[in-house]
SEDOLO-969766 format. One record per residue: x, y, z of N, C-alpha, C in turn. Coordinates in pm, whole numbers, plus 50000, padded with zeros to 5 digits. Layout:
REM SEDOLO-969766
XYZXYZXYZ;...
This chain:
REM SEDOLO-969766
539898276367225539098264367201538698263867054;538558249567016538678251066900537018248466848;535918253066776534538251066789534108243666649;533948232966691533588225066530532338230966479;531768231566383530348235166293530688220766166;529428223166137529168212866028529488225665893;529228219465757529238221065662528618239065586;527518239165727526558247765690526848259965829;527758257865919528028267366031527228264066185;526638250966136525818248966254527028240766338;526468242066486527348234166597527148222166614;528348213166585528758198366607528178201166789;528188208566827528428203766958527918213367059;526178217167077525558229367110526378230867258;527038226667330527818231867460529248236267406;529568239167279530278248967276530178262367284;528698265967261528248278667245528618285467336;528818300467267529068312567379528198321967318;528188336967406527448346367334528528351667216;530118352467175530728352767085530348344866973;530278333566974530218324266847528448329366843;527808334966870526048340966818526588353366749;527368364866836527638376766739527888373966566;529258362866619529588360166488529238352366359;528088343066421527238342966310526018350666256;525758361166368525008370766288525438376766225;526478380166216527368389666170527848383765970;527548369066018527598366265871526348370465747;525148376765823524338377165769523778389665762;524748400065844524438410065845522988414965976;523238405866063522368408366172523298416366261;522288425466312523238430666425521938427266575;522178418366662521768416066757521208427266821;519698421266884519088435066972518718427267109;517928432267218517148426267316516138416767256;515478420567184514708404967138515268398967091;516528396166986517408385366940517398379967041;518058383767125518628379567262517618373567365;516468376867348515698368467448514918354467390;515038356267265514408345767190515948338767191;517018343367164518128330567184518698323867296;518288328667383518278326667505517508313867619;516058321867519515098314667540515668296167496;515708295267342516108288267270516878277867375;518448284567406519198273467486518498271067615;517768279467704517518276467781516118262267795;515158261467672514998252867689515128235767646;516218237767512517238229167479517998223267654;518578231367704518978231267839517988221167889;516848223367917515878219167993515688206467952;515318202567764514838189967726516238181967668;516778187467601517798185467563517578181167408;516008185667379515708189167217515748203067169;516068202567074516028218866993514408218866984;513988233467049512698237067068512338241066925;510828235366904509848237166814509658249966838;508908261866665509098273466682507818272366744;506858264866751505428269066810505558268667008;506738261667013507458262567163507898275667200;508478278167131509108296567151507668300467150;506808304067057505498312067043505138309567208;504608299967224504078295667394504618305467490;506208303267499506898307167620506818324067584;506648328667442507118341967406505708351067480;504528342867459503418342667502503428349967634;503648340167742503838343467818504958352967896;505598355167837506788365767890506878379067857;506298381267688506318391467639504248397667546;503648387067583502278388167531502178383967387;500818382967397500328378667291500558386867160;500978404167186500718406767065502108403866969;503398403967054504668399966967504678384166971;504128375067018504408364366985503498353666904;504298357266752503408356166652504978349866547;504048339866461505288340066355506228353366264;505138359966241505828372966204506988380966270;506828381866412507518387866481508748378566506;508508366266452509828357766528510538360066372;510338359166276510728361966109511248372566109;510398383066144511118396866131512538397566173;512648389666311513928390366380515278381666326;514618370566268515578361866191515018362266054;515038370265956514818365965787514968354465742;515988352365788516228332665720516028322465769;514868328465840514148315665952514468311366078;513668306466158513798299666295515018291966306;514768282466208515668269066228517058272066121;516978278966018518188283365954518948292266022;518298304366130519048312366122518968314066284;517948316866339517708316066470518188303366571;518238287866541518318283166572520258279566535;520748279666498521938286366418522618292966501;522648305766505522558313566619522778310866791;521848302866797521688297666945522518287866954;523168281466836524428272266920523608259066848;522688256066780521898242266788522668236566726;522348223666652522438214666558521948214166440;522268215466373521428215366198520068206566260;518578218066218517408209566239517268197666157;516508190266228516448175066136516018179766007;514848184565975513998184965847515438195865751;516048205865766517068206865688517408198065652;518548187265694518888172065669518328166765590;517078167465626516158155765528516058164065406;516278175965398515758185265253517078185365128;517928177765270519498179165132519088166765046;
C-alpha cells in the first residue's frame, strides 16, 4: 500500500495508519518507542476514532488523568516523551493530519 504524507511526513489520510508507519517515524527522530509512547498514541487514535478530531493536548492530560494519575499527567511528562511536541511529533506519530495552527504558522 502505498501511504501518502504531506510535505512535512504527516498523513494525507489518518486511516492509513499502522503501528509500522509510527515505528518509522520515530525512528526519524531518533525515538525509540516505549509503553507510554504507546499508550499516549493509542490513546490519540482512539479518540480521533471516537470524534473524528485530532485531540487537544489538554484532552490527552484528562484521559491520562484518569488512567494513569495525576502525577504523570502533566505537560512535562507528555514533552518528555515527544521533544518536538504533541502536535509536531506525537501527533505525527499517531497517524494525524498536520495540526491546524502548524498550517497557520507557515
Amino acid at each position: 500500500m502505498d501511504i501518502q504524507t504531506d510535505e512535512d511526513g504527516f498523513l494525507l489520510d489518518p486511516e492509513d495508519w499502522d503501528e509500522d508507519f509510527a515505528v518509522s517515524i520515530a525512528m526519524e527522530t531518533e525515538l525509540e518507542l516505549n509503553k507510554d509512547h504507546w499508550c499516549i498514541i493509542h490513546m490519540i487514535r482512539e479518540l480521533y476514532a471516537e470524534s473524528g478530531i485530532v485531540p487537544e493536548l489538554r484532552t490527552i492530560l484528562k484521559n491520562l488523568r484518569a488512567t494513569i494519575g495525576k502525577d504523570n499527567a502533566t505537560r512535562k511528562y507528555v514533552y518528555a516523551l515527544f521533544p518536538y511536541g504533541y502536535g509536531q511529533q506525537g501527533c505525527k506519530i499517531a497517524g494525524m493530519r498536520k495540526p491546524l495552527k502548524l498550517w497557520l504558522d507557515l
